[in-house]
PLY file of the C-alpha trace (Angstrom):
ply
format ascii 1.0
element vertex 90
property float x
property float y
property float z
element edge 89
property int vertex1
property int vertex2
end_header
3.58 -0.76 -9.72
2.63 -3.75 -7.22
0.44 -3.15 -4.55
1.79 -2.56 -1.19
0.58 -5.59 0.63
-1.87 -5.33 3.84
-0.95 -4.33 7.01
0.39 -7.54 9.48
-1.33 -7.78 13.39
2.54 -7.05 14.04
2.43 -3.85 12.51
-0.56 -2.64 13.88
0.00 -3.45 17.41
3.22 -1.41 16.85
1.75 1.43 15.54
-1.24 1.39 18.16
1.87 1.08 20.80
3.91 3.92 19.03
0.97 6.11 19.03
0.17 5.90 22.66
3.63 6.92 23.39
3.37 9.89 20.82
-0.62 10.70 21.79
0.36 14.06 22.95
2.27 15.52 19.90
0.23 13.73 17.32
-3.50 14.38 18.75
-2.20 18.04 19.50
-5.30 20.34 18.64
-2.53 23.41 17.63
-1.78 23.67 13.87
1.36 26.48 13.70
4.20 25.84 11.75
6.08 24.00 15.15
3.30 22.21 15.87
3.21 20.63 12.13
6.46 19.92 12.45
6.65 17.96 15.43
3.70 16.27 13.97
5.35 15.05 11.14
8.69 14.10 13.23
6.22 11.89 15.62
4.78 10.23 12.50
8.68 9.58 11.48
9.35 7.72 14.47
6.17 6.02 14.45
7.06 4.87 11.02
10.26 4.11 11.79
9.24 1.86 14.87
6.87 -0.13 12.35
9.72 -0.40 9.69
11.95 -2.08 12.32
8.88 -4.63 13.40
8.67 -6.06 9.84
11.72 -5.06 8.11
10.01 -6.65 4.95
7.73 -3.86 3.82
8.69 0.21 4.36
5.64 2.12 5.23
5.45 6.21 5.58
4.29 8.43 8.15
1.69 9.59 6.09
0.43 5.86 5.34
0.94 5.16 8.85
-1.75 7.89 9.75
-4.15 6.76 7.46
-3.87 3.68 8.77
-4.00 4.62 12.17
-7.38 6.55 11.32
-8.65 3.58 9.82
-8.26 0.80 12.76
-9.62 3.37 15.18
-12.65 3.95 13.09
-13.60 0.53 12.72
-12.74 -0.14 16.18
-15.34 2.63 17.12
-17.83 0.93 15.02
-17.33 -2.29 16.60
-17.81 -0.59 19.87
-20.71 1.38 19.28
-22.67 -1.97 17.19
-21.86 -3.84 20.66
-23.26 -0.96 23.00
-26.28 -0.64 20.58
-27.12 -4.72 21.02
-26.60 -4.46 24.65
-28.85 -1.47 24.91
-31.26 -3.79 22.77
-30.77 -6.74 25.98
-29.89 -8.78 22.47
0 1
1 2
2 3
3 4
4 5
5 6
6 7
7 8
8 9
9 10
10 11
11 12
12 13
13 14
14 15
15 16
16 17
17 18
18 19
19 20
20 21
21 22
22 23
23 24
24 25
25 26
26 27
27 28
28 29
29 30
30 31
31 32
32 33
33 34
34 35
35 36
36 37
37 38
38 39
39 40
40 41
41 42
42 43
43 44
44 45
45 46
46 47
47 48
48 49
49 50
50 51
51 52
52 53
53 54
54 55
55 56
56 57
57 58
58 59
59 60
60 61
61 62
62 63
63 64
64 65
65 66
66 67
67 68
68 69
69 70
70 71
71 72
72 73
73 74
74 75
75 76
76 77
77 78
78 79
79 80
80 81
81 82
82 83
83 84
84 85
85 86
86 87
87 88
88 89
């Protein structure tokens, strides 16, 4: 099975978009059965929304939260490395 191939600028911006509109639902502290679900329906839409930006590659909700995690964590790491250097008067 071929490797799905890396995710474009496109896509990301998308997702980071689709998120923000979805923030609510999807960072939603609550974990009952409702609360799941509407999860997983935000992550469909999400995923859909990305599909339709590059209709080349299909990528899943659950992909699409993984990858999510992933930007914002190196994101964070960019951010605190610059905070650390300007703390340092670098």
């Amino acid at each position: 099975m071929a490797r799905k191939p890396n995710f474009s600028s496109l896509e990301i911006e998308t997702l980071i978009e689709e998120f923000q509109n979805h923030k609510e639902i999807l960072n939603s502290s609550f974990t009952n059965t409702s609360t799941n679900a509407s999860k997983q329906r935000g992550w469909a839409s999400v995923a859909a929304k990305v599909n339709l930006s590059l209709p080349l590659s299909l990528s899943l909700a659950e992909s699409l939260n993984l990858v999510f995690i992933c930007v914002f964590k190196h994101l964070f790491k960019v951010l605190y490395t610059i905070s650390a250097l300007l703390h340092l008067n670098i």
